[in-house]
KOLKOL-60298 format. One record per residue (C-alpha): x, y, z; residue in one letter. Coordinates in pm, whole numbers, padded with zeros to 5 digits, always signed. Layout:
<zavos>
XYZA;...
</zavos>
This chain:
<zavos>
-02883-04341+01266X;-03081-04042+01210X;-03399-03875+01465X;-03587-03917+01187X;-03600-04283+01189X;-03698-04223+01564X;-03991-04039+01465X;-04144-04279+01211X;-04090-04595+01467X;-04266-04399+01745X;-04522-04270+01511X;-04629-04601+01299X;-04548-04764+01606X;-04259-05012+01463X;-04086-05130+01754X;-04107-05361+02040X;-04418-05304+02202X;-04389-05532+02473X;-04311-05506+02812X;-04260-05145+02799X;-04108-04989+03091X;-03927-04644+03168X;-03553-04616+03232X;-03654-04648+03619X;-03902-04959+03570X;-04301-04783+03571X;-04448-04960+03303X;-04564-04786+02996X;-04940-04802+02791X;-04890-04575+02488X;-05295-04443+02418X;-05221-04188+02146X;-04856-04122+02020X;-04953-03774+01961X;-04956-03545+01649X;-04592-03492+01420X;-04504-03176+01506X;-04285-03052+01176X;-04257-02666+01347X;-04083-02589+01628X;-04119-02740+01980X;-04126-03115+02084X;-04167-03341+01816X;-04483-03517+01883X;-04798-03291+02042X;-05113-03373+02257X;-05025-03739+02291X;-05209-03947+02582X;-04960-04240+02766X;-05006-04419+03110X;-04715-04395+03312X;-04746-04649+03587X;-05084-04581+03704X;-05101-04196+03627X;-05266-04143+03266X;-05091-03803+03151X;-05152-03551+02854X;-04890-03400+02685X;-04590-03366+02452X;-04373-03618+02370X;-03996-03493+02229X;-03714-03773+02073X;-03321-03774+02059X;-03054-03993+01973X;-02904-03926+02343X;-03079-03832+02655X;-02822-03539+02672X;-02914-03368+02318X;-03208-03226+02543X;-02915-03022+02725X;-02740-02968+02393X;-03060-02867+02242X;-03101-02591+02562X;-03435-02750+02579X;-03419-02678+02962X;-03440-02309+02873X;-03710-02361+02711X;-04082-02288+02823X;-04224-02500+02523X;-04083-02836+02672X;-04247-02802+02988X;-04554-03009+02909X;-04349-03326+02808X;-04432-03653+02914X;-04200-03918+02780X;-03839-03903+02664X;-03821-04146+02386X;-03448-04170+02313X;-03178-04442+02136X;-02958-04439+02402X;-03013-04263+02788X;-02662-04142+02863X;-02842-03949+03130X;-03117-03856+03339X;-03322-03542+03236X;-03516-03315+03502X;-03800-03057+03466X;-03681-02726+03563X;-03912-02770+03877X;-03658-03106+03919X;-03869-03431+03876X;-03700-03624+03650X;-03915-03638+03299X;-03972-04047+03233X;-03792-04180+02957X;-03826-04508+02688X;-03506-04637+02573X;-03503-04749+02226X;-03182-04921+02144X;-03332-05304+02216X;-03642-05196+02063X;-03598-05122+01715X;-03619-05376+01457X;-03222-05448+01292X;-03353-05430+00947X;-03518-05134+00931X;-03257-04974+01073X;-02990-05118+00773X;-03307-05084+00525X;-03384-04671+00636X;-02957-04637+00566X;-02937-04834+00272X;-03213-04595+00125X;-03012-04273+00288X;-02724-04352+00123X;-02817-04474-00215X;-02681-04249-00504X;-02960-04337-00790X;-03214-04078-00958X;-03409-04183-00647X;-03308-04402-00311X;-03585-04681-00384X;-03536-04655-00764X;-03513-05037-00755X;-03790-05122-00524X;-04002-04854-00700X;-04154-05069-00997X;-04272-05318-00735X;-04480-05082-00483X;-04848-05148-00552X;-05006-04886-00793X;-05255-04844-00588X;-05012-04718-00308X;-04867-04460-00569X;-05151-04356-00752X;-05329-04284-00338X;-04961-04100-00282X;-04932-03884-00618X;-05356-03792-00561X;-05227-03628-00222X;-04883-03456-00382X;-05106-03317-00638X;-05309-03153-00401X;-04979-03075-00177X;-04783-02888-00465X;-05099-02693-00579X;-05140-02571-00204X;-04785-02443-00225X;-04813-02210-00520X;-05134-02107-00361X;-04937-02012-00036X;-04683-01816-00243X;-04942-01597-00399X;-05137-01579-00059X;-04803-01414+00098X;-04740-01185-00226X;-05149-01116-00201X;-05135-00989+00103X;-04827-00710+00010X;-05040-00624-00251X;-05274-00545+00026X;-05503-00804-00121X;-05589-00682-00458X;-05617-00990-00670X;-05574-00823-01023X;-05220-00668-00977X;-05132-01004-00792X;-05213-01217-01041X;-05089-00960-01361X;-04701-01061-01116X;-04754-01437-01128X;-04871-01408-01488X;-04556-01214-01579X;-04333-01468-01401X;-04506-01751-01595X;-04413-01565-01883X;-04045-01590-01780X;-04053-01995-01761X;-03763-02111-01523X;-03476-01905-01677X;-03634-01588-01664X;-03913-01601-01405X;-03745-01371-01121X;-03671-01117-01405X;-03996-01088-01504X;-04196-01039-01162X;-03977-00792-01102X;-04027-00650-01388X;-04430-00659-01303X;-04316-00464-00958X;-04156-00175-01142X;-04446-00191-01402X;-04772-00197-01166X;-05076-00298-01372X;-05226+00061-01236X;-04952+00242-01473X;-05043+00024-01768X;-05406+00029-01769X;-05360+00430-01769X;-05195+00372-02111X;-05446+00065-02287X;-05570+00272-02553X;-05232+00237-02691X;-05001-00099-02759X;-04742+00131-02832X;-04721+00300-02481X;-04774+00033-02334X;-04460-00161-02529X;-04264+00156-02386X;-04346+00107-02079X;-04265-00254-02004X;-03973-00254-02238X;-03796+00015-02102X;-03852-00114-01727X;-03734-00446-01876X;-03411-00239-01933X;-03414-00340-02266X;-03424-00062-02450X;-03130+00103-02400X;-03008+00055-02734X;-02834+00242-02993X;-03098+00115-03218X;-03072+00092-03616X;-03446-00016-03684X;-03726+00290-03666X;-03939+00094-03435X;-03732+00033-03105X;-03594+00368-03170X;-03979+00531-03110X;-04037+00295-02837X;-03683+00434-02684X;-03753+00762-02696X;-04155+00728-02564X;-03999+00559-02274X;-03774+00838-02187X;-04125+01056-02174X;-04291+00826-01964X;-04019+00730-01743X;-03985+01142-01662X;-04302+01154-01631X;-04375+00844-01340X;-03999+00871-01215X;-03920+00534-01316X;-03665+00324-01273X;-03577+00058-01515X;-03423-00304-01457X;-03032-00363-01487X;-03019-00511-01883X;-02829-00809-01773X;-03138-00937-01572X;-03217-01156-01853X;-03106-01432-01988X;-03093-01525-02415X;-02823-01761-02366X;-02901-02151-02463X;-03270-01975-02557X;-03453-02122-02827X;-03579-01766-03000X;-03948-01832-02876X;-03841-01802-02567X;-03653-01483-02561X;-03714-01228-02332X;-03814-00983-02541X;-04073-01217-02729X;-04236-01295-02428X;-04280-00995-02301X;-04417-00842-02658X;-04684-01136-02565X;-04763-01022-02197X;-04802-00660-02352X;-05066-00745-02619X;-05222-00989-02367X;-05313-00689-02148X;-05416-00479-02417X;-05639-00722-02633X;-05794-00842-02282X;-05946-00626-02058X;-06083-00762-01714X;-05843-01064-01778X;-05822-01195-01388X;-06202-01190-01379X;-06225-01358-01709X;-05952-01614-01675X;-06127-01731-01284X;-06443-01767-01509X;-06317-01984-01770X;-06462-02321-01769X;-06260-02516-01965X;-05888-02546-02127X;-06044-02500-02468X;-06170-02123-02302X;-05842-02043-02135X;-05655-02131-02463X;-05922-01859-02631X;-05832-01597-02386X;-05448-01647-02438X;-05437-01604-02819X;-05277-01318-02850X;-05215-01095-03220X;-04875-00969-03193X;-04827-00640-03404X;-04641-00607-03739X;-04290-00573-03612X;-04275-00892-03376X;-04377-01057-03691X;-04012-01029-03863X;-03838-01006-03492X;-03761-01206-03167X;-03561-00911-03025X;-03457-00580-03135X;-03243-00513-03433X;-03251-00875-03568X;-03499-00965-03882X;-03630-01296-03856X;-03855-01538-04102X;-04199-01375-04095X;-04412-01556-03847X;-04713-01556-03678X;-04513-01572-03320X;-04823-01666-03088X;-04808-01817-02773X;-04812-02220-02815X;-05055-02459-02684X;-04781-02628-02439X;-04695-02266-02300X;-05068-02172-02209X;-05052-02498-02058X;-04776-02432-01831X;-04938-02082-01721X;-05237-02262-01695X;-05051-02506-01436X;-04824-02263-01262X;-05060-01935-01240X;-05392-01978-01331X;-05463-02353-01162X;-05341-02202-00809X;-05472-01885-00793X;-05866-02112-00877X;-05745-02290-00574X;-05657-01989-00348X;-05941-01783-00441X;-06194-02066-00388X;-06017-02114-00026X;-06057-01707+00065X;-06374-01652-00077X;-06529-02016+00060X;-06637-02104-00291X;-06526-02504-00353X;-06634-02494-00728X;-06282-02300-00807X;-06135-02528-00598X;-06261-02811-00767X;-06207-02666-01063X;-05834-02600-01032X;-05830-03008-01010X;-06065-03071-01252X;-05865-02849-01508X;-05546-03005-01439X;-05664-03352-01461X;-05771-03278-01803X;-05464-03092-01937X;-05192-03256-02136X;-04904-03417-01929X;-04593-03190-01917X;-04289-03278-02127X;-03960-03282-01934X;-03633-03492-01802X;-03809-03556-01471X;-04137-03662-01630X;-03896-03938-01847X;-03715-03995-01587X;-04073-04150-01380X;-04160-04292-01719X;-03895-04514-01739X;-03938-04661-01369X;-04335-04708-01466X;-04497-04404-01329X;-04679-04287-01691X;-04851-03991-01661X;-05171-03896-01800X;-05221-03553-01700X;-05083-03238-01561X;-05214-03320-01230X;-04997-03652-01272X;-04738-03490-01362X;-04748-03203-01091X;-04742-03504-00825X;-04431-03644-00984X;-04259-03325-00961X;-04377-03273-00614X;-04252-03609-00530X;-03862-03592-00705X;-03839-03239-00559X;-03983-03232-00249X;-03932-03568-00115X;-03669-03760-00347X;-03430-03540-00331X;-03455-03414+00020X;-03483-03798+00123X;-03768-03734+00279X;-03791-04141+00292X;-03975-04169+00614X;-04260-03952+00512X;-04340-04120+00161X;-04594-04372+00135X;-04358-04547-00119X;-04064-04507+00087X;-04325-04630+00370X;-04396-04932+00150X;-04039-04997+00119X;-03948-05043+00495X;-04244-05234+00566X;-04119-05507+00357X;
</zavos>
């Protein structure tokens, strides 16, 4: 058995109930169980429990065994003065305050239903895509449709956390903050790190110095990219390699290691060196783009600001050296929608929090609920056990849910996995 399962009993209050008693006999009234503390410190906070015929306020902390407390070096610890019930599996011994009463304790062992117990490892151990893949189907929609609304909101406040801790290095300037989190959207998953890095050694203050001119400003991120190192056959890159070496004098710059990026098992519109031909003429067909993208009121408007005109040469080329077809080569409709969902949607959210403004907030959620459900094995994966999505904010909560609780088995604090052991 796990704490975990300790937790949950104690905190939906799925055990034997009656006749409770401490290890020494004082009868027990449980008032409040207290609030889950996930940080560190006992495990439940501020709870309220007779004790006999004292009513106390305080901490309550859990173990398998009395004696983890001593393993734990909870003694040692100032934090776990204030607690006012042991609630263990097993008491294999007594445990004192450092001032030497002896803290009360609830034994467990008798208490705890069988099943759940056998249910809670059944799900532990099960290898499927997910541990209740077979109980899944039959969980009321209404359960998982309340569950994915709140992982929706729960994976948007991550990204927004992110960029609050990378905002705040940036000593809050929102522009150069959100030019990084652009760039890494530009990177997708193979080459996000790449690309905010990148952003670092290309600050948005060096490129706006250099917007009257695409071609400067293709020097500069290029040769930070590292990219550009060349020997070159075609005139263009060749130009571009030796402005570089200008500027880079010039600012003392210091470029990224060319095996950064990745091309391998890259369909061509995702190379590198497409993408960030994309990012370039983004920032120099769009001035005041933060301000204007936080303004957009619809998809159809942040779709508008993202069509970018790539010059002549990225016409014929997705990198250096190599003539393709001659194509257009603008960013598609499904990749605005992932910067939409990855940058743009959280950075609504976090600027509505900081500046007390709800409408971005609500805007952030309005926006995802009406962009196109993402495309990818997880999403089919959900698909095929019933949970269709309709819309990126759907398909947000799925991910949120595989990721963050699935595969962490996270069981116990899943309203589905919830539904599951109540059975």
């Amino acid at each position: 058995m796990k704490e975990d399962l300790l937790h949950y009993a104690w905190r939906l209050q799925r055990f034997n109930l009656a006749s409770l008693q401490t290890t020494t006999g004082d009868p027990i009234e449980i008032l409040h169980t207290g609030t889950h503390n996930t940080h560190a410190g006992p495990d439940f906070l501020n709870a309220r429990i007779r004790i006999g015929d004292t009513l106390w306020a305080g901490n309550v902390e859990m173990h398998l065994k009395a004696s983890d407390w001593l393993q734990h070096g909870h003694q040692e610890d100032r934090a776990y003065d204030n607690v006012i019930l042991h609630v263990v599996l097993e008491e294999d011994t007594p445990i004192h305050h450092p001032r030497g009463e002896r803290i009360p304790c609830l034994e467990m062992k008798k208490r705890l239903p069988p099943k759940l117990a056998s249910q809670y490892l059944r799900l532990l151990n099960n290898e499927d895509w997910i541990a209740c893949e077979r109980q899944f189907p039959s969980v009321s929609e209404l359960t998982r449709n309340l569950w994915l609304e709140r992982l929706a909101a729960e994976r948007l406040e991550e990204k927004a956390l992110a960029i609050a801790q990378q905002l705040e290095q940036n000593k809050e300037g929102w522009e150069e903050t959100f030019y990084q989190f652009l760039a890494r959207s530009f990177g997708a998953k193979v080459n996000a790190e790449p690309f905010m890095m990148l952003a670092e050694r290309c600050p948005l203050l060096l490129l706006k110095k250099h917007r009257h001119s695409l071609f400067q400003m293709e020097a500069l991120l290029f040769g930070q990219s590292g990219l550009l190192t060349g020997p070159f056959e075609e005139e263009y890159p060749q130009q571009l390699q030796k402005e570089y070496q200008f500027l880079r004098r010039k600012y003392k710059l210091q470029p990224l290691p060319p095996q950064s990026w990745k091309f391998l098992r890259l369909r061509p519109a995702n190379f590198p060196t497409l993408r960030i031909a994309q990012l370039c003429t983004l920032l120099f067909q769009t001035d005041s783009l933060f301000s204007k993208v936080m303004a957009a009121l619809s998809m159809a408007e942040v779709e508008h600001i993202f069509e970018v005109k790539l010059s002549n040469y990225w016409w014929t080329h997705y990198t250096f050296d190599k003539a393709s077809d001659k194509k257009r080569k603008a960013l598609g409709r499904q990749a605005i929608h992932l910067i939409f969902i990855n940058t743009i949607a959280p950075f609504l959210f976090l600027y509505g929090q900081r500046k007390g403004e709800e409408k971005y907030q609500e805007r952030a959620l309005e926006l995802l609920e009406a962009t196109h459900p993402e495309a990818n094995a997880v999403i089919r994966r959900w698909k095929a056990l019933g949970a269709t999505a309709e819309s990126a904010f759907q398909t947000q909560a799925l991910l949120q849910l595989k990721n963050e609780y699935c595969d962490k088995k996270r069981c116990l604090e899943c309203a589905v996995g919830n539904a599951v052991l109540q059975r």
